[in-house]
C-alpha positions in Angstrom: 1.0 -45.0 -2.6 0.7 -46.4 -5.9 2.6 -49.6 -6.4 5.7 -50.8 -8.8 6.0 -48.5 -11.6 5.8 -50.7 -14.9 6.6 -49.9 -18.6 3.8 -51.3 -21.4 5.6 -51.1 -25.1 2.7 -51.8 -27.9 2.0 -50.5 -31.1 -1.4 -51.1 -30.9 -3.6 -48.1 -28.6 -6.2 -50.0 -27.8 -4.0 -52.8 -26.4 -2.5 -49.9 -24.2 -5.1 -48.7 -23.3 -6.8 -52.1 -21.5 -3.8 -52.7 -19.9 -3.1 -49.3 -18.6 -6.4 -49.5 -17.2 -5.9 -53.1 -15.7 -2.5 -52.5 -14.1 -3.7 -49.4 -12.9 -6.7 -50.7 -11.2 -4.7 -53.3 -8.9 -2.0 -50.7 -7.8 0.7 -50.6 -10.6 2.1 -47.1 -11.7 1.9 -47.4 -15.4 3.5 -45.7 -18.8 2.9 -46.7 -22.0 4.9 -46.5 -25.4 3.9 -47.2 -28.9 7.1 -48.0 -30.3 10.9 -48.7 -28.9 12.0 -44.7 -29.4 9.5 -43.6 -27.3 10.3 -46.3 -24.8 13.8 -46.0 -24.7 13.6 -42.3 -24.0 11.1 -43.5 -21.0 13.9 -45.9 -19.5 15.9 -43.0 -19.6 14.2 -40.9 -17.4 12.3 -43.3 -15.4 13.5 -46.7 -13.3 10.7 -49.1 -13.8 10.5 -52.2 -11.8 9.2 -54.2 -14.9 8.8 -54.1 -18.4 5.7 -55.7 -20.9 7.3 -55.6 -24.3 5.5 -57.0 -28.0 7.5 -58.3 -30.1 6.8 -56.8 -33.2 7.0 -53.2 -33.0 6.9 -50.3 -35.7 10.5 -49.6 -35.1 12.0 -52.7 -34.9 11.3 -56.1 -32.8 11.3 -56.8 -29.3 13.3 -59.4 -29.0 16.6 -57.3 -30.3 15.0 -54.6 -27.8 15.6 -57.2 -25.6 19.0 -58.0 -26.2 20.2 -54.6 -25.9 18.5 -54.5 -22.6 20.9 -57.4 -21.1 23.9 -54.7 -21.4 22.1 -52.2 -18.8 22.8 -53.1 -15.1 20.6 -53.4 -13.5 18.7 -55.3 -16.4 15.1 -54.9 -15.9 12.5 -57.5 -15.7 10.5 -58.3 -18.8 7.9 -60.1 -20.1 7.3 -60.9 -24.0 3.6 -60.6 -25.6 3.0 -61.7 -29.2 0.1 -61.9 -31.5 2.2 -64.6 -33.3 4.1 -66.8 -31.1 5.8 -69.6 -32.0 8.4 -71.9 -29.5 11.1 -70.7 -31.3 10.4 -67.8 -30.6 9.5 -67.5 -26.9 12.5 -69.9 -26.6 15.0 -67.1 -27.6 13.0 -64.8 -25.6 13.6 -66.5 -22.5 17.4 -67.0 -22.9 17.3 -63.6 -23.5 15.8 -63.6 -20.1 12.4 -62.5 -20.9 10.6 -63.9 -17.2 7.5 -65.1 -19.2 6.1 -64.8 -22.8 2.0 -64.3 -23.3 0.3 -64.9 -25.7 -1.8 -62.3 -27.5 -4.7 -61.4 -26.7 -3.7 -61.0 -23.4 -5.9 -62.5 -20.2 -5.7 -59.7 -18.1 -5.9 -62.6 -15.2 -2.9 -64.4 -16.7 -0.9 -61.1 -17.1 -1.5 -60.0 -13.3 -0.9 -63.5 -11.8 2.4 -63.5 -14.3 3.6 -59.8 -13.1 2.9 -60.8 -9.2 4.9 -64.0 -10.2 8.2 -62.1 -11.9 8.4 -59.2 -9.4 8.4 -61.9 -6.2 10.9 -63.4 -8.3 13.5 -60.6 -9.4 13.0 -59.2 -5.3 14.2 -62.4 -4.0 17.1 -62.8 -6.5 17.9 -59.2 -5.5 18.2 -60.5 -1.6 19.9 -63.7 -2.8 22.7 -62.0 -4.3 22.7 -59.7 -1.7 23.8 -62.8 0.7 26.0 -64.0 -1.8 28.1 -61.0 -1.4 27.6 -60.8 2.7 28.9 -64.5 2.7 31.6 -63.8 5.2 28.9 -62.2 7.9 27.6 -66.1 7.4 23.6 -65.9 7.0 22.6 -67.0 10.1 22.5 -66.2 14.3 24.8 -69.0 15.2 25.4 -70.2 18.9 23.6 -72.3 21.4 24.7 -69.9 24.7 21.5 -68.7 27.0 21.9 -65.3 25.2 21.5 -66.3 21.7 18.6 -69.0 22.4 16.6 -65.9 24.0 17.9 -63.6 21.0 16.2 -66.0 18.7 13.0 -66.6 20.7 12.8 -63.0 20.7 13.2 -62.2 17.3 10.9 -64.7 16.4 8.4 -62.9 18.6 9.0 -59.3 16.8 8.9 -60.8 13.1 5.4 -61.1 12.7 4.3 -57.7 13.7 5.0 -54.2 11.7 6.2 -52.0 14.7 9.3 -50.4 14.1 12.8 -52.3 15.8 16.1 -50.8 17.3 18.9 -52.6 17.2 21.5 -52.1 19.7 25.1 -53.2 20.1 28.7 -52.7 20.1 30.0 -53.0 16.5 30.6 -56.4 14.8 27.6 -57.9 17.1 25.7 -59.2 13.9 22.9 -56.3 13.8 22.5 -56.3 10.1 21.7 -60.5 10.2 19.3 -59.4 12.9 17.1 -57.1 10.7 17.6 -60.0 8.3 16.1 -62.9 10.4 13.0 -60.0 11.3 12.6 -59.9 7.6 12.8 -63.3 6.6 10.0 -64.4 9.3 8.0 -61.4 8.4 4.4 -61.7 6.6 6.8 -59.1 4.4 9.6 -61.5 3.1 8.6 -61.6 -0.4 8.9 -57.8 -1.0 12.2 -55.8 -0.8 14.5 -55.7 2.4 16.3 -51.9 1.5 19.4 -51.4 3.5 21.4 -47.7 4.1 24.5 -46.9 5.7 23.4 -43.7 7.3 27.0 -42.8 8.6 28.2 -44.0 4.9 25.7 -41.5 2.9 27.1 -37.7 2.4 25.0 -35.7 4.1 23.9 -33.5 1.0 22.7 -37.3 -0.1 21.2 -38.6 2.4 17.4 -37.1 1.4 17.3 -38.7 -2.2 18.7 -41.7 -0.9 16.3 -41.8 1.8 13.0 -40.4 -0.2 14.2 -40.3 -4.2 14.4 -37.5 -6.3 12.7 -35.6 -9.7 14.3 -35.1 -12.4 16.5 -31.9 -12.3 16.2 -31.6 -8.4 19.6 -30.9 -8.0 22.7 -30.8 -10.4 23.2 -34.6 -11.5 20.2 -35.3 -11.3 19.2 -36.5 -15.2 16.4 -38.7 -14.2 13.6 -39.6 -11.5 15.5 -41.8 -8.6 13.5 -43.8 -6.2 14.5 -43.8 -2.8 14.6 -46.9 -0.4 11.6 -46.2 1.2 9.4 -46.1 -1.7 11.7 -49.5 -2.9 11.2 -51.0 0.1 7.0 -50.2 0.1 5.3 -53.4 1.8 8.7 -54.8 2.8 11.5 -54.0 5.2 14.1 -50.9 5.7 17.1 -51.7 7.2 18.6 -48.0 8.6 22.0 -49.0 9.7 24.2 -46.7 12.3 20.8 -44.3 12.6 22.9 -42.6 15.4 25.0 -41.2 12.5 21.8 -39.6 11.0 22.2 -35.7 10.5 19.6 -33.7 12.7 18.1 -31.6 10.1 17.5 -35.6 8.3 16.1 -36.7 11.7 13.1 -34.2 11.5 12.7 -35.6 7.6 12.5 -39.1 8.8 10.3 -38.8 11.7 7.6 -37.2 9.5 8.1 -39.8 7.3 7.6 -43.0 10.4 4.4 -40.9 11.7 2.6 -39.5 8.2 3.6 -42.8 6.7 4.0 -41.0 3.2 6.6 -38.5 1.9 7.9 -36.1 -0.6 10.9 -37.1 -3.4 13.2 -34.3 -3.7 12.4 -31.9 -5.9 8.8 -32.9 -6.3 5.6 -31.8 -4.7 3.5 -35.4 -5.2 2.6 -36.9 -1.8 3.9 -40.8 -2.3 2.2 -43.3 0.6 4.3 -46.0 1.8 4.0 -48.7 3.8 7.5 -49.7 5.2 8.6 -51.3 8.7 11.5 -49.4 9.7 14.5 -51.6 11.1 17.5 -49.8 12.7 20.5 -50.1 14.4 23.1 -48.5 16.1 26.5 -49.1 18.4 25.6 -45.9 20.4 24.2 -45.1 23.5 20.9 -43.2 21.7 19.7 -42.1 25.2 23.3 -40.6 25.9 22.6 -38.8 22.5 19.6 -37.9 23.2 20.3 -36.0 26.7 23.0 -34.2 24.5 20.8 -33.1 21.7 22.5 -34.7 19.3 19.7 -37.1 18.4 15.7 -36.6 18.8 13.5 -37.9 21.7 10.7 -38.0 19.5 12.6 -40.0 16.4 14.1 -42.6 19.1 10.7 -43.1 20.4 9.4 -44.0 17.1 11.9 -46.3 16.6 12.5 -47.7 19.9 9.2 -49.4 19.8 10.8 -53.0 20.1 14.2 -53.0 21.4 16.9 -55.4 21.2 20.1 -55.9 22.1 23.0 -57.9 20.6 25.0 -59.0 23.5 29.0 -58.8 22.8 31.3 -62.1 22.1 32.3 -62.0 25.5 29.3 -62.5 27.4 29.2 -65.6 25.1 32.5 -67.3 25.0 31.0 -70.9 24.5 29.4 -69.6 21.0 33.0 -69.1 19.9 34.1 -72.7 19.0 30.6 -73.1 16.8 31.4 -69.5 15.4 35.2 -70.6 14.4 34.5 -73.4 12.9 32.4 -71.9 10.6 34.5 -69.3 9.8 37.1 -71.8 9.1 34.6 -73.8 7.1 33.9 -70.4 4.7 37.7 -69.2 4.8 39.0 -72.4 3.7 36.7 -72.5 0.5 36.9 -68.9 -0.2 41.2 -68.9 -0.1 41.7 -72.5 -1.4 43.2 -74.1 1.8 40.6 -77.2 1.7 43.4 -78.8 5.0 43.8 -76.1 7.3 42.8 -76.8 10.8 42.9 -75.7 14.5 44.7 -77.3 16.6 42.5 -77.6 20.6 44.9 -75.3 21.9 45.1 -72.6 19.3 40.8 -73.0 20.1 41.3 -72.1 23.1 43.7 -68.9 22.6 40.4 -67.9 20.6 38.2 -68.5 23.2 40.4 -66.4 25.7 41.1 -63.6 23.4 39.7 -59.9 23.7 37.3 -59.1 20.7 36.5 -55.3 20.5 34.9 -56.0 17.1 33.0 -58.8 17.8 32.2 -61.6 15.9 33.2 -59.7 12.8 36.7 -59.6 13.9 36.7 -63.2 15.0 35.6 -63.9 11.4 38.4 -61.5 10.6 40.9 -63.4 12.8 40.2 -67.2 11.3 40.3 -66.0 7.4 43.8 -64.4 8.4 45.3 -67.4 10.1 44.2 -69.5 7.5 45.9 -67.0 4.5 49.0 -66.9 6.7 49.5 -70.1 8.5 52.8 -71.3 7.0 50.9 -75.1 6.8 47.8 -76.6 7.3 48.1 -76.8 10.8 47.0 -73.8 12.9 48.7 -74.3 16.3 48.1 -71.7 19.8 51.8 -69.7 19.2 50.6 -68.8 15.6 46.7 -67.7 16.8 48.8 -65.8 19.4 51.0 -64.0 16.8 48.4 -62.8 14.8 45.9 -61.7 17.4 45.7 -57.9 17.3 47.8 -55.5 19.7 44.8 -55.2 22.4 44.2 -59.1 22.6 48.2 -59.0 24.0 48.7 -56.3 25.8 47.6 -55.1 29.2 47.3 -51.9 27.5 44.0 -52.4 25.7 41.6 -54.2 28.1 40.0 -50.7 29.0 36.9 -50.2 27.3 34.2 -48.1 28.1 31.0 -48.8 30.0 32.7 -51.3 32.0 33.3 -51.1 35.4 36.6 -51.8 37.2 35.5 -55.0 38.5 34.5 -56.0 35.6 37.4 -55.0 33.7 39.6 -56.8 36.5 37.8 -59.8 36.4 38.2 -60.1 32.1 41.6 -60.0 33.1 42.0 -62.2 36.0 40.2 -64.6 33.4 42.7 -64.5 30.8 45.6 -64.9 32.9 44.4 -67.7 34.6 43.4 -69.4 31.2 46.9 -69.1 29.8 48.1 -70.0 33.1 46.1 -73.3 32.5 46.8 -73.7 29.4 50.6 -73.7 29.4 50.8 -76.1 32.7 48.9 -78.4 30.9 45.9 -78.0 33.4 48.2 -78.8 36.6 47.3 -76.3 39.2 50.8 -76.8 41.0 52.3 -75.8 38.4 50.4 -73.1 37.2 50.7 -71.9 40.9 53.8 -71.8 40.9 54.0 -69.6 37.7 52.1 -67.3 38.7 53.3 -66.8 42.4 50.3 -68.2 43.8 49.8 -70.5 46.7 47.8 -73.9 45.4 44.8 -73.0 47.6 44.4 -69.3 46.7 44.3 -70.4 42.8 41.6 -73.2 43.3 39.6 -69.9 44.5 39.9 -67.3 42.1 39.1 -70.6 39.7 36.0 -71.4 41.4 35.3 -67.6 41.5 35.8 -66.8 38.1 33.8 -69.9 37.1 36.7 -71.3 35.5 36.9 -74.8 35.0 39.8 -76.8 35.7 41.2 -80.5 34.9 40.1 -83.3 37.6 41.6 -82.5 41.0 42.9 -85.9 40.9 45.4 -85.2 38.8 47.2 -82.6 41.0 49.8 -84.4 43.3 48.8 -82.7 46.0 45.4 -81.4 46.1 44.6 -78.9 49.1 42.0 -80.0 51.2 39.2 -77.6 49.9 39.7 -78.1 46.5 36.7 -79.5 44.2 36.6 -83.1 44.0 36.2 -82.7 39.9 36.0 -79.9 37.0 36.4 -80.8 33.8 39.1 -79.3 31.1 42.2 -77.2 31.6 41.5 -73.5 30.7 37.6 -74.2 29.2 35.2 -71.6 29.1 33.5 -70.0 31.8 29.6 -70.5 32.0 27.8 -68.5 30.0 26.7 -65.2 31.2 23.2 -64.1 30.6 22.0 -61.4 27.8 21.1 -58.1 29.1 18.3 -57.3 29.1 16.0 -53.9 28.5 13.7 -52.2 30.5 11.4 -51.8 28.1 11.5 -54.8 25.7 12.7 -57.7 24.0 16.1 -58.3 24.3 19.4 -57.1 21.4 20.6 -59.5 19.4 23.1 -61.6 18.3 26.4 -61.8 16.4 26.7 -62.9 13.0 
């Protein structure tokens, strides 16, 4: 696999020629130019992951080359070479945003060390930006719950090595800041992390996104595209919702995972790559698998270390560091510097029902905070806006739960609101709920519910627990699950 293709514009051949040769010998894919036509018809056809450009030229001068570069998107990196430089001059070039300027004759040292340099540079802008835009998914695992101190420890494990990663959880569970964190810790965190949507791709497109294509592959196609594998070479691909990955594709990408090279569309060249392979999915792969919808053979490949993000409600006592996060982020990003929860409209969010996850939490806070008529978030006006199944009875089904489970989610949000609107008295709350005072100090102690001090019911029963701190807190944390096989699934965002 030859590396990052690069475009060298000179009007002198011999210059070309050394630094064809130069670039060529430490990996780069190189194409030369004399003179700006020649290399305007190149960018045309071609996307080149940096461009050396002299500034004087046959046809006119770099620099103006330059500034008609800055209206393509993306604008490619660049670096400036000149027989005649002069400050001025390489100070224009560089608000132009030329990444370097060399001096002619070139040090073929100096120009390798400088190109290293720019393309580090321009991949980690690339991810920057990218984080910039993924603001509201925050950009980091937060929580301090059992599951998500073994989530990190485990992740932290899996970085270092290149062995492929599945990622496995109900939506909103914070997968894609999981592939992230395996990135970032990585010995490949200054080349690209590529990302795909499988279930977001057409499925007529999901090849030349996947592996790129030749010029004239297919109708559209004007120019050579490279594909995310061959972008991602020595770095990371993220392959989101890989459950949603066509069959006749599957085939295309195991090849790919065990020959460790492929094909671009339309094109007969054998390109190596060296890519670790990061996916995730919200379905049950081995449920697919038994029903031939997905390959044994591709989910082995990828299952090589799995990890599982464990849902928001085995890990209630994350939610208060979560939300006031969120809040932190949905006050900047909507202008409402004041807003604020009050403890008990916390504690609706606590005992809500998230089938989304984290991402609907996040959701939740920039909604109350658009919404609230003032600054003050209280628990009636969390209660009004949470969504139909975090109200009704109707939607505490969900599937791969058993009925003890299920009853028990319930039994714990009753009680909670039971709490909550006695004001932590359990007479009282007993009495709501038709309950005799010593049968709701059980289901309490059974549900691992804590309550206020005993001391402050008038008339304790005898076996009730001498203390327990806070009306309607959270329940203990319940540990992540765990795989057969391997490290455990991560995290929420």
């Amino acid at each position: 696999m030859t590396g990052p293709r690069i475009l060298v514009v000179d009007d002198e051949p011999n210059v070309l020629a050394t630094l064809k040769m130069a670039l060529s010998v430490e990996g780069y894919d190189v194409d030369v130019a004399g003179d700006l036509a020649l290399a305007r018809r190149r960018m045309q056809k071609e996307n080149y992951a940096a461009l050396l450009l002299d500034i004087g030229l046959p046809d006119g001068s770099g620099v103006d080359f330059l500034r008609e570069l800055r209206e393509q998107s993306p604008e490619p990196t660049c670096i400036m070479m000149s027989g005649q430089a002069t400050i001025p001059l390489a100070v224009e070039a560089t608000r132009l945003g030329a990444r370097d300027f060399l001096e002619k004759p070139v040090s073929t040292e100096r120009l390798l060390i400088s190109l290293k340099n720019v393309l580090q540079l321009s991949a980690l802008e690339q991810e920057a930006s990218t984080l910039r835009r993924e603001r509201g998914d925050t950009d980091e695992l937060r929580g301090s719950s059992p599951a998500m101190v073994h989530l990190r420890e485990v992740l932290a494990r899996a970085a270092p090595a290149s062995a492929s990663v599945l990622l496995t959880g109900e939506r909103g569970t914070g997968k894609e800041l999981a592939a992230r964190s395996l990135h970032q810790r990585s010995s490949r965190v200054h080349q690209r992390l590529e990302k795909l949507n499988c279930a977001a791709v057409p499925e007529n497109l999901i090849e030349s996104e996947l592996f790129g294509h030749e010029a004239g592959a297919f109708t559209g196609a004007t120019k050579r595209r490279i594909g995310k594998f061959e972008r991602a070479h020595r770095g990371s691909l993220f392959l989101d919702e890989v459950g949603d990955m066509p069959l006749p594709m599957q085939a295309k990408l195991l090849r790919v995972l065990q020959e460790q090279e492929l094909e671009r569309v339309g094109g007969s060249e054998l390109v190596r790559v060296d890519v670790r392979v990061i996916a995730a999915t919200n379905r049950d792969l081995v449920a697919e698998v038994r029903a031939g919808r997905f390959r044994a053979d591709l989910f082995d490949r990828l299952n090589v270390l799995p990890i599982h993000l464990p849902p928001l409600r085995e890990r209630r006592q994350d939610i208060p560091e979560l939300a006031a996060g969120f809040l932190t982020w949905a006050r900047e990003r909507n202008d409402r510097p004041r807003a604020h929860l009050t403890d008990a409209a916390l504690e609706a969010l606590v005992s809500a029902t998230y089938e989304g996850n984290v991402r609907e939490l996040r959701n939740l806070i920039e909604r109350l905070v658009i919404l609230s008529p003032d600054d003050r978030i209280d628990q009636s006006f969390v209660r009004s806006c949470l969504a139909p199944t975090d109200r009704s009875p109707g939607g505490l089904y969900r599937t791969g739960a058993t009925f003890r489970q299920l009853a028990e989610e319930a039994e714990t949000a009753i009680l909670r609101e039971a709490l909550a609107a006695s004001g932590g008295q359990m007479a009282k709350a007993a009495k709501a709920l038709g309950l005799e005072r010593s049968h709701l100090y059980k289901k309490t102690r059974a549900l691992g519910l804590r309550t206020v001090d005993a001391s402050s019911d008038p008339d304790p029963p005898a076996d009730a627990p001498e203390t327990s701190p806070g009306a309607g807190e959270m329940p203990p944390e319940m540990p992540a699950d765990r795989t057969e096989s391997g490290p455990e699934k991560g995290p929420a965002q």
